[in-house]
C-alpha positions as a Markdown table, in Angstrom:
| # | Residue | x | y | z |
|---|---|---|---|---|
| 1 | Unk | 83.9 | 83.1 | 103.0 |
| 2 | Unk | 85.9 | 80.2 | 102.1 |
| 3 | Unk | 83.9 | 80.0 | 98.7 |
| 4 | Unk | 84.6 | 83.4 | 97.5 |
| 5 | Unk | 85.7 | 83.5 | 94.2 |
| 6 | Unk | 89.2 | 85.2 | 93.1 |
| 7 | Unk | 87.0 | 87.7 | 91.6 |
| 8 | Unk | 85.4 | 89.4 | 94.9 |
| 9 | Unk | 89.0 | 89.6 | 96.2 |
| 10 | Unk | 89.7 | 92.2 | 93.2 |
| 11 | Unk | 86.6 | 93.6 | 93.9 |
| 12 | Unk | 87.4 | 94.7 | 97.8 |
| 13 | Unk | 90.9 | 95.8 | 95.8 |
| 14 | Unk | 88.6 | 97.9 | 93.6 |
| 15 | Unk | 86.6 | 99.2 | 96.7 |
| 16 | Unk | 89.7 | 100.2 | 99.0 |
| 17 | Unk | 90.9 | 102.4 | 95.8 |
| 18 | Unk | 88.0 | 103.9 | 94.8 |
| 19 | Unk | 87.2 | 104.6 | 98.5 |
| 20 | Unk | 90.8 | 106.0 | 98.5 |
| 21 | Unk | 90.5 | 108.3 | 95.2 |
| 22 | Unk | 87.0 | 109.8 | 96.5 |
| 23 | Unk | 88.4 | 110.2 | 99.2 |
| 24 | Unk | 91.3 | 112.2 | 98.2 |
| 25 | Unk | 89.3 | 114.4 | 95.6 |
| 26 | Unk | 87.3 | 115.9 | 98.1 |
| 27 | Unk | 90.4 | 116.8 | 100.0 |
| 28 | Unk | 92.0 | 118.3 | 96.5 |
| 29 | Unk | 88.9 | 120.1 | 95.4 |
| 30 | Unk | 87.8 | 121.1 | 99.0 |
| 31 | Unk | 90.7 | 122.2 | 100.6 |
| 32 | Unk | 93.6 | 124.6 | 100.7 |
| 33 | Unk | 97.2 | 122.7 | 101.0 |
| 34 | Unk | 97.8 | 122.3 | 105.0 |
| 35 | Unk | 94.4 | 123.2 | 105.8 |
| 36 | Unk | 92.8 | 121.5 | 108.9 |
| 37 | Unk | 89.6 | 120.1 | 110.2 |
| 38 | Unk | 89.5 | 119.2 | 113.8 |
| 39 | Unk | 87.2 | 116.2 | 114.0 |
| 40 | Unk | 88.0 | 115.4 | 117.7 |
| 41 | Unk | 90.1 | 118.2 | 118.7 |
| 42 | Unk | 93.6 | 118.3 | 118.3 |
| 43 | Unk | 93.8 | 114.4 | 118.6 |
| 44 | Unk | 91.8 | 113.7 | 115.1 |
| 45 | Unk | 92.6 | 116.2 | 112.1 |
| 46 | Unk | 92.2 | 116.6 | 108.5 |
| 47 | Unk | 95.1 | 117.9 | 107.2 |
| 48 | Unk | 95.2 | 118.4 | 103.9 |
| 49 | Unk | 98.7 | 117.6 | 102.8 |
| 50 | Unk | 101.0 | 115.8 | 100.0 |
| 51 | Unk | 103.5 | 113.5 | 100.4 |
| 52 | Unk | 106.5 | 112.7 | 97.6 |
| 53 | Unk | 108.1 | 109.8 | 99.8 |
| 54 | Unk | 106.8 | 106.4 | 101.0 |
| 55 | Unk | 104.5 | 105.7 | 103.5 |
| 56 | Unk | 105.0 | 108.0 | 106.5 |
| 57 | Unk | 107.1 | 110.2 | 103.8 |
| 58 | Unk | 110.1 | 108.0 | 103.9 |
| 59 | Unk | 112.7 | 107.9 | 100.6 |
| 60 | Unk | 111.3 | 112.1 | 99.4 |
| 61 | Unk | 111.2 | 112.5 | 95.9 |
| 62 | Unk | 111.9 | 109.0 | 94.7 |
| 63 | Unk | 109.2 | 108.7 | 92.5 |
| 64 | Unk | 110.4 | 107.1 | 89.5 |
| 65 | Unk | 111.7 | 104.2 | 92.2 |
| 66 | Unk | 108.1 | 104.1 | 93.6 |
| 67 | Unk | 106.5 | 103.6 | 90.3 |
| 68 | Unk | 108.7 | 100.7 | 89.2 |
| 69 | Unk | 108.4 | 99.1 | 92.8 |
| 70 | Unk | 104.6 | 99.4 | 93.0 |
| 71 | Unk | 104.3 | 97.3 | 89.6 |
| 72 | Unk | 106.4 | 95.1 | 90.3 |
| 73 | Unk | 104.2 | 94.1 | 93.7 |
| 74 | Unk | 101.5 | 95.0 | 92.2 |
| 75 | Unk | 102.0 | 91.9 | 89.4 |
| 76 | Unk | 102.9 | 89.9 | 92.3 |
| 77 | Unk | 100.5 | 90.3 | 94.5 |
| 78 | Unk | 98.0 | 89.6 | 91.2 |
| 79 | Unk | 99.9 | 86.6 | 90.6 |
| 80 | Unk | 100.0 | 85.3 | 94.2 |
| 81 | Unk | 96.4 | 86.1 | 94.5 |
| 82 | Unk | 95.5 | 84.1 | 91.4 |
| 83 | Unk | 97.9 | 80.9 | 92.6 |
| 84 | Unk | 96.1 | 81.1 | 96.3 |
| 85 | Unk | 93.0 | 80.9 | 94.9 |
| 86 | Unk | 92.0 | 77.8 | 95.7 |
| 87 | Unk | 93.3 | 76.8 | 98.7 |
| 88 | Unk | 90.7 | 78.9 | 100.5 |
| 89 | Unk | 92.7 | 80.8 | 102.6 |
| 90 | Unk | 90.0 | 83.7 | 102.8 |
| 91 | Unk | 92.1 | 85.8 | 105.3 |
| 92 | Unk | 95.2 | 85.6 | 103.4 |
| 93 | Unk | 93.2 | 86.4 | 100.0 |
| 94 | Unk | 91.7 | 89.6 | 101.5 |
| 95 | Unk | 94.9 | 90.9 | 103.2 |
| 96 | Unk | 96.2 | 90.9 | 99.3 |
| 97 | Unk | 93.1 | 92.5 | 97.7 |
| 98 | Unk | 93.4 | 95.2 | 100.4 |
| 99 | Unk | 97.2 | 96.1 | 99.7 |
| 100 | Unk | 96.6 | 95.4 | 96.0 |
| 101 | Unk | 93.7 | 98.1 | 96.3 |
| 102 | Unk | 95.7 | 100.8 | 98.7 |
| 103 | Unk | 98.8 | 100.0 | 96.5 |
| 104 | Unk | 97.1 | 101.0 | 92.9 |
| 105 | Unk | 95.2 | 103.9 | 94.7 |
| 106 | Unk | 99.3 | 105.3 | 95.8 |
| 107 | Unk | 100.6 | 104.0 | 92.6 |
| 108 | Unk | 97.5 | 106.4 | 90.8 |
| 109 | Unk | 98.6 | 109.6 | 92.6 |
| 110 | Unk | 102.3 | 109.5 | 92.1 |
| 111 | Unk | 102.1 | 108.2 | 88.7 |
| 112 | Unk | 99.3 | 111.2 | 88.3 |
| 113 | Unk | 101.1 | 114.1 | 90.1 |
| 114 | Unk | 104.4 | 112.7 | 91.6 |
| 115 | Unk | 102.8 | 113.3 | 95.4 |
| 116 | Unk | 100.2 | 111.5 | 97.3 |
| 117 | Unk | 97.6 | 113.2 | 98.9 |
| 118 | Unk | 97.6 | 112.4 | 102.7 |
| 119 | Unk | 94.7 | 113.8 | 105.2 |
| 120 | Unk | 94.3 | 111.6 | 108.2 |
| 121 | Unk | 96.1 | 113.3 | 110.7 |
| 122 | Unk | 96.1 | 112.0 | 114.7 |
| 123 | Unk | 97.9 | 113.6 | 117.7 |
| 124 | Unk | 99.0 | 112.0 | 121.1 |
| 125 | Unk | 99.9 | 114.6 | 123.5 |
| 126 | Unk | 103.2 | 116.4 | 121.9 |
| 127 | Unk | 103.6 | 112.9 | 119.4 |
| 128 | Unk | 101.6 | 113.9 | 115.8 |
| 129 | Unk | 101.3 | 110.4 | 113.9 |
| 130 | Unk | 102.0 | 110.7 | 110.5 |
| 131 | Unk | 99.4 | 111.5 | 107.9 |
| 132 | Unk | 98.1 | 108.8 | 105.9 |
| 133 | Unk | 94.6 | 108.1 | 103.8 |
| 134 | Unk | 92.8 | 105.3 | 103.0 |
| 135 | Unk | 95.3 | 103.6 | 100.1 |
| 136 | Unk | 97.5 | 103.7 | 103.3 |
| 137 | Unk | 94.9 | 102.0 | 106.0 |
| 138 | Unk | 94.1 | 98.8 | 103.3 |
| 139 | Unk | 97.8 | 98.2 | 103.1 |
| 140 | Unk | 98.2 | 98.1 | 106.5 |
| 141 | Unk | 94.8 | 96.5 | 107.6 |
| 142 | Unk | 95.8 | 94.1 | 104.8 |
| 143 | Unk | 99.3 | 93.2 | 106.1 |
| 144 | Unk | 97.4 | 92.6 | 109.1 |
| 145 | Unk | 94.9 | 90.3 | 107.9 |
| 146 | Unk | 98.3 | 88.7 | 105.9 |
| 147 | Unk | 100.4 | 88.0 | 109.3 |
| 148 | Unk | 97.1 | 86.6 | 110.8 |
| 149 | Unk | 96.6 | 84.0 | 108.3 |
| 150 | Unk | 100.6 | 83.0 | 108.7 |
| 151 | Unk | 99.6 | 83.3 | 112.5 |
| 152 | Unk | 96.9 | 81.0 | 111.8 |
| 153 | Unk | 98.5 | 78.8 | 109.5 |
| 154 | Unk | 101.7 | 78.1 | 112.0 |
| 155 | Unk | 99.2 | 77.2 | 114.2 |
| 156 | Unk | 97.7 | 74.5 | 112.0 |
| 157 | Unk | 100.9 | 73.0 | 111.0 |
| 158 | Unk | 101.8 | 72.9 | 114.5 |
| 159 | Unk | 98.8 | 70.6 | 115.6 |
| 160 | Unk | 99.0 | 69.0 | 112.7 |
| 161 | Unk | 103.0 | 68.2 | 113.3 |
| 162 | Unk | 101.8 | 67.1 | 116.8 |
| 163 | Unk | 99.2 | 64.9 | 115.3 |
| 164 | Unk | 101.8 | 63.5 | 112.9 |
| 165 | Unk | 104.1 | 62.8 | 116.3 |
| 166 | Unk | 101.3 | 61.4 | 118.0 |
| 167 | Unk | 100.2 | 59.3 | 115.5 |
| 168 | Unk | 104.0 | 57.9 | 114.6 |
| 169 | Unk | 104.8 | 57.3 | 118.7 |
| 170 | Unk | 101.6 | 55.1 | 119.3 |
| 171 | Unk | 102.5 | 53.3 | 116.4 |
| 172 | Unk | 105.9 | 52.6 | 117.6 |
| 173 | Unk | 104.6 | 52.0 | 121.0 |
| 174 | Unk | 101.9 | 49.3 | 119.2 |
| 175 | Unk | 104.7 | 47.7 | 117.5 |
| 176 | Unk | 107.1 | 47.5 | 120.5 |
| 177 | Unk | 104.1 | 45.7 | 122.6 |
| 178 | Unk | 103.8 | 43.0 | 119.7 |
| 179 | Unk | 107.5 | 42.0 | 120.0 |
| 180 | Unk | 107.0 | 41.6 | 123.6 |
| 181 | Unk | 104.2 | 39.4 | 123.3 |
């Protein structure tokens, strides 16, 4: 994985929106607005349904805002993704594709029809979560994969710091037992 080129990252970005646009045209062309599908009873719908705001429908009807803000991360995730590409940081480089790919497949909707079309509905008890689709998942599975690499790479720094430390305090113990000799 380490080898991948920049080029296979944009091509999982690719896959997460065209996942994301099929998707969402064969809840468009297949179903009535609010209609629902129990898939596992009440706790796994599809609900047909549009959203004008953010993710879980925050900031309504700011869609002019969401288009400016969406090309603006979307050039720098591009940019970051083309500047990390050779450190091979695999887990960081595929975080970005996927929020690069759920990100456009948003950024196509509202720029489209000024909503986003949200299906994935899930209940706990009296709690409804609220309704997402797949443009929604890769930026969150791709945040995820984001805050494990910077899990990871803390890690790493912190055994190499503790190598560093090691490495200094034999050398000043090595040095102190030559004066005393």
């Amino acid at each position: 994985m380490r080898s991948m080129r920049l080029w296979m990252y944009f091509v999982l970005s690719a896959v997460v929106f065209f996942a994301d646009m099929v998707t969402k045209r064969i809840i468009v062309n297949e179903m009535q607005m609010n209609e629902q599908i129990s898939v596992i009873g009440d706790f796994f719908l599809i609900t047909s349904y549009r959203n004008t705001g953010a993710a879980f429908s925050l900031l309504e009807d700011q869609r002019v805002f969401f288009l400016i803000v969406t090309v603006i991360v979307t050039v720098g995730l591009v940019w970051y993704m083309a500047k990390m590409r050779k450190t091979g940081r695999a887990i960081l480089l595929t975080g970005l594709g996927m929020v690069l790919g759920g990100a456009l497949g948003n950024f196509s909707d509202r720029a489209r029809t000024g909503e986003v079309v949200d299906f994935l509905q899930f209940n706990f008890g009296s709690y409804t979560f609220p309704i997402f689709n797949v443009a929604d998942m890769g930026i969150c599975i791709g945040v995820g994969f984001i805050l494990l690499d910077a899990f990871i790479g803390a890690r790493e720094e912190r055994a190499q710091a503790q190598l560093s430390n090691n490495s200094l305090a034999a050398s000043l113990d090595s040095d102190r037992k030559e004066r005393t000799e």
